[in-house]
N, C-alpha and C positions, 0 to 999 in steps of 0.2 A: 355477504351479510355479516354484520360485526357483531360481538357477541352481547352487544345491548339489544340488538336489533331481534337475534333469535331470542333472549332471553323473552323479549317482549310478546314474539309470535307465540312462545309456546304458552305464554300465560293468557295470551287471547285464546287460545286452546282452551285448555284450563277453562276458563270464560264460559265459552259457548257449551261446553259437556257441564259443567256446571248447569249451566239454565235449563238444558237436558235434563237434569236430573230433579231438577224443580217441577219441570213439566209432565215430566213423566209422575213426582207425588201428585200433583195435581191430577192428573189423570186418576189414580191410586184413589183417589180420596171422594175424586165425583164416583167411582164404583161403591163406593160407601156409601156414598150418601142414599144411593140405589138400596143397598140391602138394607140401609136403615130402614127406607119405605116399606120394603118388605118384613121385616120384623116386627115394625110399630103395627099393621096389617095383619099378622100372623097371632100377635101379643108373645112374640117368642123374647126371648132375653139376649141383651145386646154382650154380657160376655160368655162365653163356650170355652173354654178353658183347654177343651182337649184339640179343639180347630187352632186355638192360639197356640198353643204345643206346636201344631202340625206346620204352620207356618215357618216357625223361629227353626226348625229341625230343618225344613227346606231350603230356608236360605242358608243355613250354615254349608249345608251338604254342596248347594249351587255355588258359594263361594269358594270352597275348597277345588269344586271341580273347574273355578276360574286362576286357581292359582293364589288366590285371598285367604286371609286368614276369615277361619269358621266365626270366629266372635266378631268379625267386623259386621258380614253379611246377618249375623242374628243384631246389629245392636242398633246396624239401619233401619232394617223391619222393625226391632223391639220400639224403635221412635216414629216411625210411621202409623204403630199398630195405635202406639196412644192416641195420636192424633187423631184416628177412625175412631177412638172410642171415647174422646172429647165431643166430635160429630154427633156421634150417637145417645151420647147419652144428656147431652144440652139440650134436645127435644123438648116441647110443651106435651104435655100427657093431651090426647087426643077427647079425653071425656071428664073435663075438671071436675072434683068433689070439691064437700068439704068436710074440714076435720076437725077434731076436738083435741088437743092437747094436754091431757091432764098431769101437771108438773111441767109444761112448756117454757118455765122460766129455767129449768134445772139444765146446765150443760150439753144433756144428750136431748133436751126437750128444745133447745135453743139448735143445736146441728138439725133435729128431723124437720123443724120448722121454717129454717132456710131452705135447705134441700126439696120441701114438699110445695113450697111458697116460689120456686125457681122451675118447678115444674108446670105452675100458674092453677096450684089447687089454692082454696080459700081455707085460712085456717084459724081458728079459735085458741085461746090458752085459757087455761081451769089451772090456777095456784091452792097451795093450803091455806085455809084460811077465809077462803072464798065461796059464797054461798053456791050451791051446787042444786040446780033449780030443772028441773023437767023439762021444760022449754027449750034451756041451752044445750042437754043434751039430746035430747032430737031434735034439733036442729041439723046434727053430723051425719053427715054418711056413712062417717070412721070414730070411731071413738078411741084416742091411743090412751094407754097409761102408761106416765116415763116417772114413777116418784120412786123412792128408795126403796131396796129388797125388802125392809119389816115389815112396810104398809099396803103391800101391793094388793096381796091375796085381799085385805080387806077394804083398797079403793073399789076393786073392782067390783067385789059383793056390793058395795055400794051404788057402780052404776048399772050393774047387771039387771034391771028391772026395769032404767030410767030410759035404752037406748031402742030406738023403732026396729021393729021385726024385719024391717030391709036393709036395715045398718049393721055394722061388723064394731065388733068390742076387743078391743086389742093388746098387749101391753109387751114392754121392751126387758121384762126381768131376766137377770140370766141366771135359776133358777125357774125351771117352769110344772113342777109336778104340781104344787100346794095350788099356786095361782094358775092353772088350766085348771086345777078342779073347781073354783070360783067362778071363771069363766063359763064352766058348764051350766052356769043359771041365767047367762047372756037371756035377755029376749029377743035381740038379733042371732047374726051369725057371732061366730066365737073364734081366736086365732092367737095363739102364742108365739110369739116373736123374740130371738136373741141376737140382736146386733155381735156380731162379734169382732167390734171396732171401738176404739173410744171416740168421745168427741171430738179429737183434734185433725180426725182428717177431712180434707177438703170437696171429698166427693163418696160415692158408693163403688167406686170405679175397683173391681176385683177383690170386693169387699165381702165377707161372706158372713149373710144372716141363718141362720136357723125359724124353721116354721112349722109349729106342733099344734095339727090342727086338731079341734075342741067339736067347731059345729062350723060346719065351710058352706060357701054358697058363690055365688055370683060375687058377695063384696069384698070376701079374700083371694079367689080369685083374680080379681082387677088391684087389691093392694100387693100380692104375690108378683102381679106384671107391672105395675111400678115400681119395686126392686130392682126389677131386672131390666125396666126401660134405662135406671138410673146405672146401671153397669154390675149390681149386684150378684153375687152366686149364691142362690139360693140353694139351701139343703131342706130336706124333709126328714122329721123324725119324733119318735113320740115323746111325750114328758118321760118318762122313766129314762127309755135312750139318752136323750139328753142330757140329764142328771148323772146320769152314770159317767157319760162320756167327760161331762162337764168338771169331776172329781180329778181327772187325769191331764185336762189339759190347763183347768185353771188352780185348782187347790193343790196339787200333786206341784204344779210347775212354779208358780205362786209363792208355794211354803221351800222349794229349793233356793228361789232368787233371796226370797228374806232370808233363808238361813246363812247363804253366802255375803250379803250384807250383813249383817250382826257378826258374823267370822271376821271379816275384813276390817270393823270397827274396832273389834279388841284382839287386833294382831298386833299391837304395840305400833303400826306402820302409817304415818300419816299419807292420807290418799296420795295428794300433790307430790310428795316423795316417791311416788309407784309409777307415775305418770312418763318422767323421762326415759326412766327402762320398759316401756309398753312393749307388747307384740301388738300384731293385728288381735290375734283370738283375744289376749287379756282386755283389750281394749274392746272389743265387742262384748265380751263377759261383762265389763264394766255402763258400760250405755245400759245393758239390761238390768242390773242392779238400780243403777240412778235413773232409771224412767219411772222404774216402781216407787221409789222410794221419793220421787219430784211430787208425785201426786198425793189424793187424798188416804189417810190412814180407816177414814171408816168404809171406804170402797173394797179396801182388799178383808177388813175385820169380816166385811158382809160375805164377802165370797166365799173365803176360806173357814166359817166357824156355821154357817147356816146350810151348807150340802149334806147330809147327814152320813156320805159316802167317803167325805174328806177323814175321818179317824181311819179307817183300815187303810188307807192311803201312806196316809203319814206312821203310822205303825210298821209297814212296810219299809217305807225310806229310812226309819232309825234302823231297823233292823238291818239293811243292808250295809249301813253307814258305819254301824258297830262293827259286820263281818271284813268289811274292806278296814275300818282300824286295825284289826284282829291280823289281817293277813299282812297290813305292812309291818305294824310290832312286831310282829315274828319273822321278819325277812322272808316269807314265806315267795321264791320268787315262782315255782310251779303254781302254788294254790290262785296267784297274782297271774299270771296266762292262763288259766283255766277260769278265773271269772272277767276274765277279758273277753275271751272266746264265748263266752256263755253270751254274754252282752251283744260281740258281733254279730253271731245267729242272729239273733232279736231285730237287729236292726239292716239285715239282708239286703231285702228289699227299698231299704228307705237312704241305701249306702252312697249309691252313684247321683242322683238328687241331692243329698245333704254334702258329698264334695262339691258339685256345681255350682249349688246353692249358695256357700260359706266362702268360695273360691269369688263369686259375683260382691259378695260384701266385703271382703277382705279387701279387693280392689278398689270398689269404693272409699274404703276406711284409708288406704295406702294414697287414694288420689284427696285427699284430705290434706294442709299444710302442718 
């Protein structure tokens, strides 16, 4: 045989283990569609986060014991696992409502209305400025409110009287202490909701909302399982919780990107000049500054100045920021490993995750041109 000859056979090789491996997802993907049934049947939530764990950990461990590298075997699954959760979560919801949209023209009122309307529920928009009429509101089974953080607490008092005692009154603030307490004069059920996505993504797929229930029943219930038919991870937690929680991940995190922004502005250093010498980390440091700063300026005003938690937050971070000046002014290099070490403590737990984690992005940033 001449070496065109082999070279050929073994790409027919190649060939047929290939359509193998098609067949075999195919296989992969009709057992999906199987537990889809059983989920949408159960109203269990199409993502589980710690079964998705348990998988990617399998095939790493399987591939290793095939002689393959761990990240191949997790990165085939990690694309098979979407593809089950495209399956799953492109379902028609099994029991259509309808909804009420109030602020449905507003970005995040324009993403829940695609997304609820691809599920094949029917759905209404209520803008400002538009008469707000008894009829239209019960009419909905759902009532959502998506208008801006000032107005909410008081859209809602406004329809809290208007919506039928078998319908659920809803809203997407993130902020929920003031407007659950509105909520609590619902004449239906009642349900605090905080997306914690913006509008630019293309699905709910391992998206995770927050749900602070008010007065629950049957309709939050059924909205709680369509989060989760749509791929959502749903948490549960009261308005305070919330708030509290809220001060740390958004105000606390929020007020470091823009302080790193406004540093980077008057470091004398134009951006484009910083860009040739990137690292990976600088370079991902950097996407997170200009995503913030791409968007709108009264969306972070609202976050960060209406939490009533964000001041001890940020009094904190100067305070820190002065002691860490303090300690390099003074060469100080012990006091400098001792609040190193302090910090490591802290973040123990969360250490082997954030290298994995940063190591997955890096790679991406590096398979970039």
């Amino acid at each position: 045989m001449s070496g065109d000859d082999e070279l050929s056979a073994l790409r027919g090789e190649l060939d047929a283990i290939d359509e193998e491996l098609l067949a075999l997802a195919k296989k992969r993907l009709d057992v999906v569609a199987r537990i889809k049934a059983q989920k949408q049947a159960g109203g269990r939530h199409v993502f589980d986060r710690r079964r998705e764990q348990e998988v990617l950990d399998k095939a790493g461990a399987r591939a290793a014991r095939l002689g393959l590298a761990p990240g191949l075997g997790r990165d085939l699954l990690a694309r098979l696992i979407e593809a089950s959760h495209e399956i799953q979560s492109e379902a028609k919801s099994p029991t259509p409502a309808s909804f009420l949209l109030v602020g449905g023209e507003g970005r995040m009122g324009k993403l829940f209305g695609r997304l609820l309307r691809g599920r094949g529920h029917r759905v209404a928009v209520l803008e400002a400025g538009e008469v707000v009429t008894p009829e239209v509101v019960a009419a909905a089974d759902v009532v959502m409110v998506a208008v801006p953080m000032p107005v909410a607490a008081e859209v809602v008092a406004s329809l809290a009287p208007l919506v039928r005692e078998d319908a659920l009154l809803c809203d997407i603030n993130s902020l929920k202490t003031d407007v659950c307490g509105a909520l609590e004069h619902s004449r239906g059920e009642a349900l605090g909701t905080h997306p914690m996505f913006g509008p630019t993504v293309a699905s709910l797929r391992r998206q995770k909302v927050v749900l602070c229930d008010v007065k629950t029943g049957p309709r939050a219930r059924f909205l709680e399982a369509e989060l989760g038919a749509m791929g959502a991870e749903v948490i549960h937690a009261t308005p305070e919780e919330h708030d509290a929680v809220m001060a740390v991940v958004q105000v606390l995190t929020h007020f470091g990107i823009m302080t790193m922004g406004r540093a980077l502005s008057r470091s004398g250093h134009r951006l484009e000049t910083t860009l040739p010498f990137t690292s990976p980390i600088y370079r991902l440091e950097l996407a997170m500054v200009g995503r913030l700063f791409s968007q709108q300026p009264e969306l972070y005003r609202e976050i960060m100045m209406s939490n009533p938690r964000g001041g001890a937050l940020r009094e904190i971070f100067h305070r820190e920021a002065a002691a860490l000046v303090d300690i390099l002014d003074r060469q100080d290099g012990d006091a400098f490993v001792a609040a190193f070490e302090e910090v490591r403590a802290y973040f123990l737990g969360f250490s082997e995750e954030a290298m994995n984690l940063s190591d997955q992005i890096i790679e991406t940033i590096m398979s970039r041109p």
